[in-house]
N, C-alpha and C positions, 0 to 999 in steps of 0.2 A: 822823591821828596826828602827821603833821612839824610842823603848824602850830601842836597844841597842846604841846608837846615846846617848842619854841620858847618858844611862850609861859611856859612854868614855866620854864623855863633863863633868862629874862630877869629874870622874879621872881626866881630864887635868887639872880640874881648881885647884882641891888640890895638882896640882904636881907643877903646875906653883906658885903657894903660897907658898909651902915648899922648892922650887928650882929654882924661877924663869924662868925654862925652861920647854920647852917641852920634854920627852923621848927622846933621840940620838938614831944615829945609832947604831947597834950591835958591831962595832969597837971600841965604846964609851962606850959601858955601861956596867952595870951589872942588872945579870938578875933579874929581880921585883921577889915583893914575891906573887905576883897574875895580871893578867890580868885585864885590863878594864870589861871586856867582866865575868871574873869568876864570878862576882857577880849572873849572870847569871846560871852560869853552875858548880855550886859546887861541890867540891870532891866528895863526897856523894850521884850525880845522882842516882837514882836506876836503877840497871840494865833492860835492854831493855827497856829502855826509851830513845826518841829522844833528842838530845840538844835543844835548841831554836836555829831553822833554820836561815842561814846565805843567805838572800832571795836577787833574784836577779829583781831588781821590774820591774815592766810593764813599760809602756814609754804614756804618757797621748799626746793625738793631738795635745790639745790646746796649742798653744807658740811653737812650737816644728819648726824646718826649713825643707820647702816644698823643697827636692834636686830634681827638675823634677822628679817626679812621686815615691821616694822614699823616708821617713823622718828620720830626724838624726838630733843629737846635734852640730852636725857640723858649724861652725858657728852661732852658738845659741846667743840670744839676752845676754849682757855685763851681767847678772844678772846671768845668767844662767851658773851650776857651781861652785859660788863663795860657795857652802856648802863644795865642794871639796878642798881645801889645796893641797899644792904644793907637802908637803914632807909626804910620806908613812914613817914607824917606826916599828920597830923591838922589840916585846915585850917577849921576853926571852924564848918563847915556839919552840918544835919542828917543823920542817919541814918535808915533804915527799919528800927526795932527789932525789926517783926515782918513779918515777909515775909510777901507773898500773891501767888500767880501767877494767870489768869485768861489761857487760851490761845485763839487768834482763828484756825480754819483756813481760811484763806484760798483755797479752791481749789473746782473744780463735784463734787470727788471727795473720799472720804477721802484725805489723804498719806500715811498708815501705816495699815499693818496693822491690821485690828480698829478702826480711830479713828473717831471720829463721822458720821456721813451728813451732808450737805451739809445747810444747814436744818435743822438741830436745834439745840437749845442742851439743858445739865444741869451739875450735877454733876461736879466734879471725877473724884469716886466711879465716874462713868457712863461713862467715857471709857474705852473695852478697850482701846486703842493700848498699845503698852512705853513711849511717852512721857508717858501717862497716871501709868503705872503707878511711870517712875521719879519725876514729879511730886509722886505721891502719897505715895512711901515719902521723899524726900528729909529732909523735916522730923523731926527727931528723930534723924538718923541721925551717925555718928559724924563724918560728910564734914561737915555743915550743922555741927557743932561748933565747925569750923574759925574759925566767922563769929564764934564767940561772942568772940572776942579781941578783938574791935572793940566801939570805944564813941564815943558824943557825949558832948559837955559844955553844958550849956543851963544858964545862971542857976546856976553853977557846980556845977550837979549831973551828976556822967559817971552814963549808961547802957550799960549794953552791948545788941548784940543779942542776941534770943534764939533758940535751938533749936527753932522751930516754924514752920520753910514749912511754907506753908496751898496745897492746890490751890485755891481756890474754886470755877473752872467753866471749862468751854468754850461756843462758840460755833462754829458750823462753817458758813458762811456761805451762802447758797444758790445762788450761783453766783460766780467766781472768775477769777482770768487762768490758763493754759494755756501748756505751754512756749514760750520766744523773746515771750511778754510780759514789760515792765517795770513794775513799779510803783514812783509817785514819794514823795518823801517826804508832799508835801501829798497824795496819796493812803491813805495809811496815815494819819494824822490825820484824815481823812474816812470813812472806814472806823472808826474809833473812833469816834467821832462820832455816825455813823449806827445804831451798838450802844447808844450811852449813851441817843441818841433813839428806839428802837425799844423798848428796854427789854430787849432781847439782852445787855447788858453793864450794869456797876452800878458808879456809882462810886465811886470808893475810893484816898485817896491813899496808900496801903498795899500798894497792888496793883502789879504788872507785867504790863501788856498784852503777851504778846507773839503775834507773827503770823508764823504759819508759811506757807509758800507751798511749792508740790511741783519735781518736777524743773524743769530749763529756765528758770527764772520769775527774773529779776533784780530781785528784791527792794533795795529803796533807787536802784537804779541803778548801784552797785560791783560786782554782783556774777554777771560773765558772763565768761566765757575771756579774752577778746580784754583784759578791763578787771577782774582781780577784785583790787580794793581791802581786800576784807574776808571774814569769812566770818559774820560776826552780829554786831550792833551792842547798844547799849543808848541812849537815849534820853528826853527829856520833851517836853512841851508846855503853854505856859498856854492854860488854856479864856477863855472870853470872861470869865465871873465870878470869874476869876482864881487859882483853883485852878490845881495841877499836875498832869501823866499822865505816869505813868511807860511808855515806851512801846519794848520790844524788835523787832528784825527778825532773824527765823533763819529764813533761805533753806534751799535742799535745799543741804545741806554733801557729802554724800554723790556731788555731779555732780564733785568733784575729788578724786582719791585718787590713790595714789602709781603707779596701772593707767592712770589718765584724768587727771593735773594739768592746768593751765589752760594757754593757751600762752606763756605766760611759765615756766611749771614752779613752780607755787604750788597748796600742795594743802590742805586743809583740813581732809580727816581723814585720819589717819596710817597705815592700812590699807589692804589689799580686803577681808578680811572682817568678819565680825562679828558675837560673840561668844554674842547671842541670835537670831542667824541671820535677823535683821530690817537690811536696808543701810540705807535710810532711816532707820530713829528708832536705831540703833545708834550710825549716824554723826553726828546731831545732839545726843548726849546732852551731850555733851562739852561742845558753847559753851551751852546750852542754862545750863548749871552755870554757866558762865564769866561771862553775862549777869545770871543773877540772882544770884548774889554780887558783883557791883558796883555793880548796882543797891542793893540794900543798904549796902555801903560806900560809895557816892558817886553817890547819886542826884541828879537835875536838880532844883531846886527852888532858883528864880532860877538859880542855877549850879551846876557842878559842885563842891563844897567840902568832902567830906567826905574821905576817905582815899586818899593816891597820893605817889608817891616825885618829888623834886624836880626828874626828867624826863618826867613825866605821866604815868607807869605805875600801873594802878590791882591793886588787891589780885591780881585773876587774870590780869592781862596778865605780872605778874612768875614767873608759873610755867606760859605758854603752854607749851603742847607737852613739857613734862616729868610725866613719869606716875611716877618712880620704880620700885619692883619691879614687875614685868610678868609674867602667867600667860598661859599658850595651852591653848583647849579646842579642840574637833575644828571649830570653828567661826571661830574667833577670838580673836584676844589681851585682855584684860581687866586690872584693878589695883585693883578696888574691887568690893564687892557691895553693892545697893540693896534691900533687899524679899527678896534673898536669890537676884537675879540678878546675871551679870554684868556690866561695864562697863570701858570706857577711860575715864578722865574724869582732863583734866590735874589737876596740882596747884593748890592754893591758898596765897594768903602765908599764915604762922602769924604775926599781932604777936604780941614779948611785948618786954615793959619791962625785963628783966632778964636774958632767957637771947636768945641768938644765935635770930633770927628766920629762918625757911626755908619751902620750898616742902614742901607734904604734902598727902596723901590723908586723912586722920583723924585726931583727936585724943579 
């Protein structure tokens, strides 16, 4: 995050020098002839190689506000924040107008409750887990609306996105790493890889691969007590034919809660309990959302250049750890319902052109 933070903070300031302004909206501008972010992520990547991960960071204790027995940025002390800027910005890159998820369990077990058996593939449909289940119901729902405020601009024509995440399918892999395993980035590319060659997986530059791994398992490499960097990333890669993958990593989030933080005191989901009385896919729902509405707004394809504020904050990093109004069942704290369950799931930026832009749960 510091390095691409940097990197946009350099762009803005030679843009505010050569134009006194910050980047406009898409309705304003014309498209740059590289991203903030490209410096980064040059033409040139080598195939099956990760971009530099678009991280969705931990949440540290200290300073954080105690909501009765759950924490959140939520009325967070005046300071807190202030790296966030008002107005998101439109950097001339594509968007995924129509989302599709297609989830990879990476483990010799189910990770959740009711989830797929090792060695199977189906159906979005066929997937019992609650992370199936929120998958499924996500698209169309008032939360996925959020997205719609966002649009590209191609051959001066703006699109927005639309209100229909797709599950497509799982894959549940036949056998897997096991807690105090790591897996590396070029592993997760080979593990796609080996789906798209198998015919396990189908591709789709529409899609979001993401891969989920169960307790203990330091997915990317950031993510173990001693070192947790992150708690889910979003990511791409070019294939050899030169296509892109959109490619997520959502570790067990649930190994750091505000009972068990990391030893730095970084916690990832904001709880001990939870809400569908399932700790695993309870706790993942959250980045789970986080990921694929950024994906969406600013996915890898050559680079990152689609929507994000001119210190590298992308749509949902600007309202990490803020849920706004919050319920408690006999279970757990929740702030939204999916399918007609409940859920914690931070908020989402709202753009708008005309009215003061903010962090929400629905529109």
């Amino acid at each position: 995050m510091s390095q691409k933070i940097r990197a946009v903070a350099l762009f803005a300031a030679i843009a505010l020098a050569a134009c006194s302004e910050n980047p406009v909206d898409n309705s304003q501008m014309r498209v740059p002839a590289f991203s903030p972010k490209s410096a980064q992520v040059a033409p040139e990547l080598a195939p099956l190689t990760l971009m530099t991960p678009e991280i969705y960071e931990p949440l540290k204790l200290n300073g954080v506000v105690d909501q009765n027995d759950y924490v959140s940025k939520d009325k967070a002390p005046a300071n807190m924040g202030n790296d966030r800027p008002e107005h998101i910005k439109y950097w001339g890159g594509r968007l995924i107008l129509q989302q599709r998820v297609a989830s990879v369990y990476y483990a010799p077990a189910p990770i959740y409750t009711n989830g797929p058996a090792a060695g199977t593939t189906g159906t979005g449909a066929a997937d019992g887990s609650l992370v199936g289940f929120y998958l499924r119901n996500m698209g169309g729902s008032a939360r996925w609306n959020v997205n719609t405020t966002y649009s590209q601009t191609v051959d001066k024509t703006e699109s927005f996105v639309q209100n229909t995440m797709n599950y497509s399918g799982f894959w549940a892999t036949p056998s897997g790493p096991i807690s105090g395993a790591t897996v590396t980035g070029n592993q997760m590319v080979g593990l796609i890889e080996a789906g798209f060659n198998s015919g396990k997986l189908t591709y789709d530059p529409n899609t979001l691969y993401v891969i989920f791994t169960g307790p203990g398992v330091n997915l990317g490499g950031g993510f173990s007590s001693a070192n947790l960097q992150y708690c889910a990333f979003h990511s791409a890669y070019r294939r050899l034919n030169g296509t892109f993958v959109q490619v997520s990593a959502m570790p067990y989030d649930a190994d750091f809660t505000p009972a068990h933080p990391s030893a730095g005191g970084f916690i990832c989901v904001p709880q001990n309990g939870a809400p569908n009385g399932d700790v695993g896919a309870d706790g993942i729902v959250s980045a789970l959302q986080h990921e694929t509405e950024e994906t969406t707004t600013d996915p890898g394809i050559v680079s990152f250049a689609g929507w994000f504020d001119i210190h590298g904050f992308e749509s949902s990093d600007k309202c990490a750890y803020i849920y706004g109004p919050v319920f408690r069942n006999n279970k757990g704290f929740f702030n939204i319902a999916i399918g007609g369950k409940p859920f914690l799931v931070q908020g989402q930026w709202q753009r708008a052109a005309s009215t003061p832009e903010r962090c929400t749960t629905s529109l």
